[in-house]
KEDREN-932125 format. One record per atom (N, C-alpha, C): x, y, z. Coordinates in steps of 0.05 Angstrom, whole numbers, padded with zeros to 5 digits, always signed. Example, Ala and Ser with C-alpha at 12.3 -4.5 7.8 and 13.67 -1.06 7.14 Angstrom:
% residues 2
+00264-00114+00156
+00246-00090+00156
+00264-00066+00156
+00257-00045+00142
+00273-00021+00143
+00258+00001+00157
//
This chain:
% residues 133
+02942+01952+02505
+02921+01934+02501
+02895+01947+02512
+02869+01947+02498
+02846+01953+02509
+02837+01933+02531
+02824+01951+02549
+02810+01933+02560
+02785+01911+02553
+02778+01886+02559
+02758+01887+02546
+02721+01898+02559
+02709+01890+02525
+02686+01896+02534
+02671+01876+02551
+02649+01891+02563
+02632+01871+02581
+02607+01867+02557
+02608+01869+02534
+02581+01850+02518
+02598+01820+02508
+02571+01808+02509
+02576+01787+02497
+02579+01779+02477
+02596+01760+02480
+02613+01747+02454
+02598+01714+02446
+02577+01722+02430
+02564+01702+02427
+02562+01689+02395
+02572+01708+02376
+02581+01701+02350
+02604+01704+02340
+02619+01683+02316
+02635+01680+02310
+02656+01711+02299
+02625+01724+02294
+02639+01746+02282
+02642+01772+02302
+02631+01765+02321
+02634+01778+02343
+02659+01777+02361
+02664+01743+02361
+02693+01746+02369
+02717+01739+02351
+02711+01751+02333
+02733+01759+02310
+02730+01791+02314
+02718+01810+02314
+02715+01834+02321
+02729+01841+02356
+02732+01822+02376
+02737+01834+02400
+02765+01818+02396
+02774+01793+02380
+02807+01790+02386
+02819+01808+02357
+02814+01821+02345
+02813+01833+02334
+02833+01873+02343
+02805+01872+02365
+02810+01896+02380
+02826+01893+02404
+02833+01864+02411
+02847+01870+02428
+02872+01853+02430
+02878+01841+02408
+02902+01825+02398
+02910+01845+02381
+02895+01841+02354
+02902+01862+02329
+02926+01838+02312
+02943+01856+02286
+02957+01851+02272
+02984+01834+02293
+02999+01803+02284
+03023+01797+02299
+03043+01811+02300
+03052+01800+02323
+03081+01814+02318
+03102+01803+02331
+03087+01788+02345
+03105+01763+02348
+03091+01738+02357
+03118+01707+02374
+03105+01686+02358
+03085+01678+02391
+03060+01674+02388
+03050+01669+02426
+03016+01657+02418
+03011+01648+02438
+02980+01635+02440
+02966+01651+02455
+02947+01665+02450
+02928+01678+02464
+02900+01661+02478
+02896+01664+02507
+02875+01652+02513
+02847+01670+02523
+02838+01671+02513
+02812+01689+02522
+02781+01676+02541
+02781+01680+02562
+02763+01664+02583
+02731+01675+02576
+02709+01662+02578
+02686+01676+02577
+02674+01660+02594
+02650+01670+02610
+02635+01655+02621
+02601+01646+02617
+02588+01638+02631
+02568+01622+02630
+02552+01644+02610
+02554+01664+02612
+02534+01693+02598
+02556+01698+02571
+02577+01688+02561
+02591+01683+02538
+02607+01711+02541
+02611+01733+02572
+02618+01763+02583
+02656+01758+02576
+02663+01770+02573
+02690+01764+02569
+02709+01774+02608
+02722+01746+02618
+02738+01760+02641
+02760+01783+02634
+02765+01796+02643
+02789+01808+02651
+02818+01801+02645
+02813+01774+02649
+02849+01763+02644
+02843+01750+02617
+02864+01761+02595
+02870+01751+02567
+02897+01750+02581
+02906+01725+02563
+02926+01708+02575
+02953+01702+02547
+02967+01714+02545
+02993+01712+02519
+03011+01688+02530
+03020+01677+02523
+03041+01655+02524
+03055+01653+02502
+03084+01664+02508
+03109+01647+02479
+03101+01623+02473
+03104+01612+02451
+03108+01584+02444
+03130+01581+02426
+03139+01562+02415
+03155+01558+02396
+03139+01546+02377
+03154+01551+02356
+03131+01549+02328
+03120+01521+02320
+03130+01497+02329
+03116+01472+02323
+03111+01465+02353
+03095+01443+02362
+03093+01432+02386
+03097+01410+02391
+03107+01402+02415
+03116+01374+02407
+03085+01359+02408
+03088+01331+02400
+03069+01314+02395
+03058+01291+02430
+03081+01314+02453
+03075+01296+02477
+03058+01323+02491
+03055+01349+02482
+03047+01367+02490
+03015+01367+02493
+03000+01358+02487
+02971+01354+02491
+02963+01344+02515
+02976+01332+02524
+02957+01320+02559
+02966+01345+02577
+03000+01354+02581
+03005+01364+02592
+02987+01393+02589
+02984+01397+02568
+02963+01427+02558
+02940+01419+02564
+02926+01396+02564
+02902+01395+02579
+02898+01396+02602
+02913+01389+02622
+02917+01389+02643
+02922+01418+02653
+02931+01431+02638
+02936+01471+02650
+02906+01480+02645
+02899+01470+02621
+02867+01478+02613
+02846+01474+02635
+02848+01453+02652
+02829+01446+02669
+02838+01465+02691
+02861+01467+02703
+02867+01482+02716
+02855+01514+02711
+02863+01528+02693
+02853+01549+02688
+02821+01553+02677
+02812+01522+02680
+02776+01531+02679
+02769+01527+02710
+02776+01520+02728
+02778+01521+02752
+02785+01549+02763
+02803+01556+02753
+02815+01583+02779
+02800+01610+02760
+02794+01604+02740
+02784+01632+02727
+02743+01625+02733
+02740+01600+02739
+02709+01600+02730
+02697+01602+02704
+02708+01600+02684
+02705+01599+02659
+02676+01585+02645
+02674+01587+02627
+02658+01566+02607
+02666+01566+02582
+02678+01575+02570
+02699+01576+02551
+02713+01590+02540
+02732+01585+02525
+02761+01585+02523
+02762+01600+02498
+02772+01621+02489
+02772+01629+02459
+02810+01625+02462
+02817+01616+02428
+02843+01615+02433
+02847+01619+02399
+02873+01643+02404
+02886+01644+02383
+02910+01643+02385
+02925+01640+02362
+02948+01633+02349
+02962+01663+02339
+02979+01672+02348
+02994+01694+02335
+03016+01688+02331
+03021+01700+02311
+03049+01688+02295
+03057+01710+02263
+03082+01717+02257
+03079+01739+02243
+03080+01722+02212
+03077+01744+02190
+03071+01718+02168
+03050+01734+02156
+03050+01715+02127
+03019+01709+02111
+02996+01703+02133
+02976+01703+02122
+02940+01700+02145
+02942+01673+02125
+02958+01656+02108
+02960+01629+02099
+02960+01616+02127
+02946+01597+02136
+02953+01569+02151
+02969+01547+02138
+02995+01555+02163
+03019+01536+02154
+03018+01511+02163
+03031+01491+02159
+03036+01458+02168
+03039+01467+02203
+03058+01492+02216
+03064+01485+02241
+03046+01499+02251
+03013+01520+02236
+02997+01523+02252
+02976+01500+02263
+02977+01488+02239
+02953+01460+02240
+02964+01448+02262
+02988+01445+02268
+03002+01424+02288
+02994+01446+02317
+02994+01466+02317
+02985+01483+02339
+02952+01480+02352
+02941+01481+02324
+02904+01476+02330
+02899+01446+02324
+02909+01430+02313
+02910+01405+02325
+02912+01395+02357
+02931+01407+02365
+02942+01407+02398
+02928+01411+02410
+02911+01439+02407
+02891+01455+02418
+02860+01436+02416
+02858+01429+02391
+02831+01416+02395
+02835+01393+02409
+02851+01380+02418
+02858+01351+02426
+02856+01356+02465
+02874+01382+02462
+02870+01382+02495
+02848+01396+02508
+02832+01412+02492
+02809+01423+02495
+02790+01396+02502
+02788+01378+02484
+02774+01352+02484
+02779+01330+02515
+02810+01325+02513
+02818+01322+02538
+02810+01336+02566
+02806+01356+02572
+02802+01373+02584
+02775+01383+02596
+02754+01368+02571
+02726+01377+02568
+02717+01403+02572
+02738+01415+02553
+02740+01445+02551
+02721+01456+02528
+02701+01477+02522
+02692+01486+02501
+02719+01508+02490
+02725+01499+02473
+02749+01521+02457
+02723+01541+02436
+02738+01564+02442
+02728+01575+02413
+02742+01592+02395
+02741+01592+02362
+02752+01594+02349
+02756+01567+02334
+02783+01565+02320
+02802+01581+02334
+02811+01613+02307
+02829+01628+02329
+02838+01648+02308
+02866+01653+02295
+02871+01665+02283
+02898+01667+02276
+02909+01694+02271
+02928+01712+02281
+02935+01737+02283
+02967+01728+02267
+02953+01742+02244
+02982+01743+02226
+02985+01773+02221
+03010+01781+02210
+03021+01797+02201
+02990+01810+02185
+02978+01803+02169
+02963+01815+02155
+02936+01821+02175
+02935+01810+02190
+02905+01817+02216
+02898+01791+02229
+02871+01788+02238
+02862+01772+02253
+02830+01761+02237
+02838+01733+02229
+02816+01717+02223
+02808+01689+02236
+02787+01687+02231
+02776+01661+02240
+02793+01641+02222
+02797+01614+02235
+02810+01592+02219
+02784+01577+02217
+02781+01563+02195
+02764+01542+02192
+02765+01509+02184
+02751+01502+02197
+02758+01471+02207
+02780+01461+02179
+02765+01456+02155
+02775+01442+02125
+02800+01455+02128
+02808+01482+02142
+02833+01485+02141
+02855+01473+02163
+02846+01456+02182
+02869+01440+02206
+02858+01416+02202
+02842+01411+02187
+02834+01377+02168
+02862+01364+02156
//
């Protein structure tokens, strides 16, 4: 994994270009969390977590609740989060249920999320809203 860079990540396509370079193509199934702060600088710690491929529907408080925690101990201002999973760059029924989760406990949490992204088998793109609608 590269390290990351110290410019800022202040456009969409900017941070499609840095999880990009430092996620890249899936390869397997995990949530990436990427911290930025008040200057939009990227920290040090990018954060992978297994998941299993649907989530349950009690999983949102408890995930907001890690979220606050980890905008606390990192100092954060927001959150970039992607979805890796191997596959079509199609958004499936059990990704929506993933960025559903995510925007719910981001909200809970009074977390700024950004993104979100999706690292499939074919690369790394931005998801867009009409698509977890």
């Amino acid at each position: 994994m590269k390290r990351p860079s110290r410019e800022p990540v202040t456009t969409p396509d900017q941070l499609l270009t840095r999880v990009a370079d430092l996620v890249g193509p899936a390869s397997e199934r995990q949530l990436w969390l990427m911290f930025l702060d008040a200057d939009d600088i990227q920290s040090p710690i990018l954060m992978p977590t297994a998941i299993p491929a649907r989530p349950s529907s009690r999983d949102a408080a408890p995930f907001s609740t890690f979220l606050s925690e980890v905008v606390k101990a990192t100092e954060c201002h927001s959150i970039a989060v992607t979805l890796e999973r191997p596959g079509p760059s199609v958004v499936s029924d059990d990704d929506v249920a993933w960025f559903r989760l995510l925007e719910t406990a981001g909200c809970l949490a009074r977390v700024r999320l950004r993104g979100p992204l999706l690292s499939s088998s074919d690369g790394v793109r931005l998801v867009e809203q009409h698509e977890i609608s």
